[in-house]
Backbone bond lengths (Angstrom), bond angles and torsions (degrees), N, CA, C in turn:
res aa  C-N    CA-C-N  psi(-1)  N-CA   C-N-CA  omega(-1)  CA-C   N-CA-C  phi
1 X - - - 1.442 - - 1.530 110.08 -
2 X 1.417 93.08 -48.06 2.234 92.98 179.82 1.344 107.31 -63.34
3 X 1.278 120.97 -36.83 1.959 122.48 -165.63 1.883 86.28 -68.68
4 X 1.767 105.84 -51.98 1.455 79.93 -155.55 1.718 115.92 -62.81
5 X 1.098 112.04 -46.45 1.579 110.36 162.88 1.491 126.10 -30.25
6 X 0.908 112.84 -50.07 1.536 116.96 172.17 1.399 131.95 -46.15
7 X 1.559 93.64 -28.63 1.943 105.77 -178.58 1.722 80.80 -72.13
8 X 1.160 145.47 -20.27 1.432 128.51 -148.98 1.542 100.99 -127.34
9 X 1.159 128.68 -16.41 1.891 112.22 -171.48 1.623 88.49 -157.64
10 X 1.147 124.38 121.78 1.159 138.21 178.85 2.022 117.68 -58.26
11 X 1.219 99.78 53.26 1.496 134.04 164.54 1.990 100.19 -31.91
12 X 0.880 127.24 11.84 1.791 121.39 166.99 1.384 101.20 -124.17
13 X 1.842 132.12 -18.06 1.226 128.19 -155.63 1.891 90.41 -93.92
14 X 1.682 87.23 -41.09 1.937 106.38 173.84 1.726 111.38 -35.32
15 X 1.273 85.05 -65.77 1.315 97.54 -164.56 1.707 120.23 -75.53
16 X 1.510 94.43 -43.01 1.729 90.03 153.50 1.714 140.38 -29.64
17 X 1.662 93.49 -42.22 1.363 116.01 175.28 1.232 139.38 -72.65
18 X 1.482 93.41 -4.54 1.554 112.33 -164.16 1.086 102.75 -162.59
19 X 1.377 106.79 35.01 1.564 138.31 171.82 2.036 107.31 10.35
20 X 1.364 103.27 78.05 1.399 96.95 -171.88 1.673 80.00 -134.51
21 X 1.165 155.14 2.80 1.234 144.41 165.34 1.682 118.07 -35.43
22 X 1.276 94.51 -44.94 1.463 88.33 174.99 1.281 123.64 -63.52
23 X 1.402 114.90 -49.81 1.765 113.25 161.23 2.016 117.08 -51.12
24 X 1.101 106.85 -29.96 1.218 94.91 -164.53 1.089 91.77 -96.77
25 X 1.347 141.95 -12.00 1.640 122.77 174.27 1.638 126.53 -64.89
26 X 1.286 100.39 -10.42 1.473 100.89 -169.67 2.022 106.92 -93.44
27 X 1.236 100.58 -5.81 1.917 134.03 169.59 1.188 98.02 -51.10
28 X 1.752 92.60 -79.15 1.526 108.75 -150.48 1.318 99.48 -147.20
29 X 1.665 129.64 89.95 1.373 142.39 -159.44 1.753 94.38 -89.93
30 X 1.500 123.10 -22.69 1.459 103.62 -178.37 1.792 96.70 -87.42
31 X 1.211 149.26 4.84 1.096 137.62 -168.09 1.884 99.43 -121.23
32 X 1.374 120.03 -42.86 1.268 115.44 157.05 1.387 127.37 -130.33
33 X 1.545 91.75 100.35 1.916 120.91 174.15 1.175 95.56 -41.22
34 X 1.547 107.07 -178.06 0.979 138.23 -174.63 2.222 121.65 56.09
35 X 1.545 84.66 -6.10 1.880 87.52 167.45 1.447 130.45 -50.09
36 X 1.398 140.07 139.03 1.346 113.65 -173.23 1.440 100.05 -96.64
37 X 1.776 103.05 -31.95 1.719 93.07 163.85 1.260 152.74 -100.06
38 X 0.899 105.08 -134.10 1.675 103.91 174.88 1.603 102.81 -151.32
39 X 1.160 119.20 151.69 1.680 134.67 169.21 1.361 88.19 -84.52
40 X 1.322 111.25 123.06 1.118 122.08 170.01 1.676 114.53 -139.93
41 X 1.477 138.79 12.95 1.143 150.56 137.77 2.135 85.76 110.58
42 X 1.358 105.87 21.54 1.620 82.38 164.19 1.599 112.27 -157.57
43 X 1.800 82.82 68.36 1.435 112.53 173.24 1.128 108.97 -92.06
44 X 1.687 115.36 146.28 1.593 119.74 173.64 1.625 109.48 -51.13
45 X 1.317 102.73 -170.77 1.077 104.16 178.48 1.859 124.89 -88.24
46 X 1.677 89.61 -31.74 1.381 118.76 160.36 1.553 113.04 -49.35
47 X 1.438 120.68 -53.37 1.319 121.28 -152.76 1.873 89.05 -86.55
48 X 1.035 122.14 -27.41 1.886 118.24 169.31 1.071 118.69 -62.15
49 X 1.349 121.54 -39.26 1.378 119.24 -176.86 1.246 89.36 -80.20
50 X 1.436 137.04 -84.30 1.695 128.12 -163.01 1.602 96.97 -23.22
51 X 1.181 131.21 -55.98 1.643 131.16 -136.65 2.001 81.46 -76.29
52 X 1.063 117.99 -67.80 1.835 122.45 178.11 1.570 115.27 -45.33
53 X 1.641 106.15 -35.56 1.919 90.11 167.39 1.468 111.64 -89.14
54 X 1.356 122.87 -10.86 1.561 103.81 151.12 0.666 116.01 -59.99
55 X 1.250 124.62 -60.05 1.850 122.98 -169.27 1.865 117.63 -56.33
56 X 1.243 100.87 -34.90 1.560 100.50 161.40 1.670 126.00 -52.99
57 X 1.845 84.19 -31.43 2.182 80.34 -156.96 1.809 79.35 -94.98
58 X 1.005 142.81 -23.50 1.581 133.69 175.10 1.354 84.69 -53.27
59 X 1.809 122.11 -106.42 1.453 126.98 -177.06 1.878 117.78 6.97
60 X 1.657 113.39 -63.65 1.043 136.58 152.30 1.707 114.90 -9.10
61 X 1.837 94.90 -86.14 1.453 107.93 173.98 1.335 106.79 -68.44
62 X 1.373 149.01 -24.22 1.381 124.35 175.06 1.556 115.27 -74.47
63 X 1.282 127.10 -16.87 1.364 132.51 -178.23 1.355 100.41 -91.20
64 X 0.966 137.97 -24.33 1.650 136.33 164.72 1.560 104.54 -53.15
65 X 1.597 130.35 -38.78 1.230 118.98 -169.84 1.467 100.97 -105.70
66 X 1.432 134.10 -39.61 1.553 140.87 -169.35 1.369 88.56 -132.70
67 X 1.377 102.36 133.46 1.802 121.36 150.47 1.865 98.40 -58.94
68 X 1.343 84.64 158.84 1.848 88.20 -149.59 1.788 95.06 -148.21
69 X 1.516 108.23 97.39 1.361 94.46 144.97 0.926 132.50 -131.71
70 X 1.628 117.04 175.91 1.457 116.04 -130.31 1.985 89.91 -126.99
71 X 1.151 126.29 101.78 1.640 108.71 148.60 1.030 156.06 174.53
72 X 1.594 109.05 170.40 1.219 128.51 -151.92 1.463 122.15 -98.74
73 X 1.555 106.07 133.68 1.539 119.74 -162.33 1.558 103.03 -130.91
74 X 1.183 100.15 146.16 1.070 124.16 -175.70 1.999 130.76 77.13
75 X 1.335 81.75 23.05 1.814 84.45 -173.90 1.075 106.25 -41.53
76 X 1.068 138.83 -47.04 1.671 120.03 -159.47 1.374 103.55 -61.00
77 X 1.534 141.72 -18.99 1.483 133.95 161.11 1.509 119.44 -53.90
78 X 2.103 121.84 -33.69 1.020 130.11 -158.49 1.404 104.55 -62.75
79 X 1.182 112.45 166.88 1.492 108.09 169.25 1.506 94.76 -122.38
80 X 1.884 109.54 177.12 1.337 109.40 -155.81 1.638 121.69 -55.21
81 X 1.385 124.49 -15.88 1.791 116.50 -154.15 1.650 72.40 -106.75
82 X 1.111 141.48 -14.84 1.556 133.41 -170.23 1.689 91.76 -75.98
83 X 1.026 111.62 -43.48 1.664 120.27 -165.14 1.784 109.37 -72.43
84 X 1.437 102.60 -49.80 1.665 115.94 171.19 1.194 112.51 -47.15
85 X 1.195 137.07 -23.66 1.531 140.93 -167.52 1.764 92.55 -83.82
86 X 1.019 102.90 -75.82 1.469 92.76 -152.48 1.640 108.69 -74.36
87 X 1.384 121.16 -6.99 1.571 116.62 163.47 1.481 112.70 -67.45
88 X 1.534 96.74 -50.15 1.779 85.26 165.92 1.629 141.87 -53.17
89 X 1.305 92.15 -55.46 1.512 121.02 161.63 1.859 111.86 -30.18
90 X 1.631 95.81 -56.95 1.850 100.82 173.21 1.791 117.04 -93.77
91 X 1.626 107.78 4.22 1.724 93.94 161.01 1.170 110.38 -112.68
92 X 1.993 129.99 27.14 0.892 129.17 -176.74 1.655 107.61 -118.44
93 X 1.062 114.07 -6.34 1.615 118.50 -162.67 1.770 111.43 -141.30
94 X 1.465 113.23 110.85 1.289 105.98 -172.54 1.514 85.88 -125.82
95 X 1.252 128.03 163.63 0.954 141.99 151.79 1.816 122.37 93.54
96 X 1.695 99.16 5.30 1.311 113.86 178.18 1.249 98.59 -83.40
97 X 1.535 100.85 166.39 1.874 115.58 158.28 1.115 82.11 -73.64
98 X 0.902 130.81 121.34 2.053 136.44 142.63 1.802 102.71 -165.66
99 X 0.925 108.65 127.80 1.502 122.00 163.76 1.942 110.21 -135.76
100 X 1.376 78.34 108.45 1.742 105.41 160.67 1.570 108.24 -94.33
101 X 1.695 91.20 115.86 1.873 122.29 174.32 1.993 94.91 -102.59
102 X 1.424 104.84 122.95 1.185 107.99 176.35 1.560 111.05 -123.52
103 X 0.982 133.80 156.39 1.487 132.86 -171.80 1.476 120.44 -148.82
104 X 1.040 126.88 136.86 1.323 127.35 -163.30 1.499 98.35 -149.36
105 X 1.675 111.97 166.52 1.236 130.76 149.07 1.257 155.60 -129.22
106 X 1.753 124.79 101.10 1.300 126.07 -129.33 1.788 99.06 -68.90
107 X 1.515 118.64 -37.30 1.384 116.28 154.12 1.251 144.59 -128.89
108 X 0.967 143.87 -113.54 1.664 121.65 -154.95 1.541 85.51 -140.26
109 X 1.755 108.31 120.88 1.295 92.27 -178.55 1.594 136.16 -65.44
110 X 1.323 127.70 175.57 1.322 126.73 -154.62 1.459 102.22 -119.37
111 X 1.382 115.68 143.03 1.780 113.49 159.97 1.537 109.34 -127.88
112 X 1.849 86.50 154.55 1.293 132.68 7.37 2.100 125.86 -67.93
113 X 0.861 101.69 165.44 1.422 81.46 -165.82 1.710 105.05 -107.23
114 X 1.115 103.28 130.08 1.423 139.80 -171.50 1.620 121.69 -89.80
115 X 0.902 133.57 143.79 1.513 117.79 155.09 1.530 122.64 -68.04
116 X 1.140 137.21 134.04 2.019 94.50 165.84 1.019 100.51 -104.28
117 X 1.422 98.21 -177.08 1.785 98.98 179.89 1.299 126.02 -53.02
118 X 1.433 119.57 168.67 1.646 105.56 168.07 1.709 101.29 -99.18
119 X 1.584 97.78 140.98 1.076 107.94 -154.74 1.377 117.85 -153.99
120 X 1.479 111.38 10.23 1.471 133.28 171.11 1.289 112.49 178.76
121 X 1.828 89.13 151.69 1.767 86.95 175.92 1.489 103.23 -135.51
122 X 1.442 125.15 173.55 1.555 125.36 -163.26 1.538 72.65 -140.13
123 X 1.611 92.03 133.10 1.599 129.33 175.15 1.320 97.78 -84.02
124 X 1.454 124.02 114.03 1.587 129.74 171.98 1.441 107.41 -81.88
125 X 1.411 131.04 -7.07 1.437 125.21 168.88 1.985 110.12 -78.80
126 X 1.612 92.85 -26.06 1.861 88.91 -159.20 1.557 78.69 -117.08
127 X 1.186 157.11 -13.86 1.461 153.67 -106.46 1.568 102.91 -28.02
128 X 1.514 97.16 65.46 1.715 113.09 165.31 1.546 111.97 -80.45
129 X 1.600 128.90 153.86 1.087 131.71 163.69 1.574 107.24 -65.55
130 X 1.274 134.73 158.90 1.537 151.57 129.23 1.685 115.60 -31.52
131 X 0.867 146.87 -155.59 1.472 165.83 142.13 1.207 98.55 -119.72
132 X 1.419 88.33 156.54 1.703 105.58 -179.06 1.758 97.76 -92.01
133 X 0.803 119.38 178.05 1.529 128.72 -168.55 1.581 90.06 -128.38
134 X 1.597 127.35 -172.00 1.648 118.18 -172.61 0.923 108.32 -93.00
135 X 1.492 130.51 -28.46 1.560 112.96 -179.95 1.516 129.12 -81.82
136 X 1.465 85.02 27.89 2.440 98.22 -176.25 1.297 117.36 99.48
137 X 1.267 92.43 -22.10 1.995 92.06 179.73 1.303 116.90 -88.21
């Protein structure tokens, strides 16, 4: 999500400014140098949340200059701190241009492969299920 933004709004000048480089370097160390670490999945609990409200108040400042959306496919591959980011990210920020599209798959796709109908949607503010309607969807 940070690399792809970066081809488009100069995301090190952002973050410089609002001095969160250090949290966000350990994200995405080829987009902001100078990190000493690395995300490596055995961060406190403290140092995750700091690293996700940067990433909120960047998101934040990029929707202040460009409407901004954000997304992400294939969650059901993510594993859990992949998933924590962007729930936080969307119960922390109302009122930006930003829309996060997330997508998942409840099972394993089928062949030949089909579309199916659309037939539910997952609330990225509550990441509540839909109801099914009567015919399964």
């Amino acid at each position: 999500m940070l690399r792809a933004a970066s081809t488009i709004v100069d995301l090190t000048a952002i973050a410089d400014e609002h001095r969160l480089t250090r949290d966000l370097g350990p994200l995405a160390p080829d987009v902001f140098t100078g990190a000493e670490e690395r995300a490596d999945g055995t961060a406190s609990v403290e140092d995750r949340v700091r690293r996700f409200d940067a990433v909120a108040i960047l998101l934040r400042q990029v929707s202040l200059r460009f409407p901004l959306v954000v997304v992400l496919d294939d969650l059901h591959a993510a594993d859990r701190p992949s998933l924590l980011l962007p729930r936080h990210v969307a119960g922390n920020l109302s009122g930006e241009r930003l829309l996060i599209v997330a997508n998942h798959r409840d099972r394993p796709a089928r062949r030949p492969h089909r579309s199916p109908p659309a037939c539910g949607t997952r609330s990225v503010r509550g990441w509540t299920d839909s109801r099914r309607n009567a015919s399964g969807c």
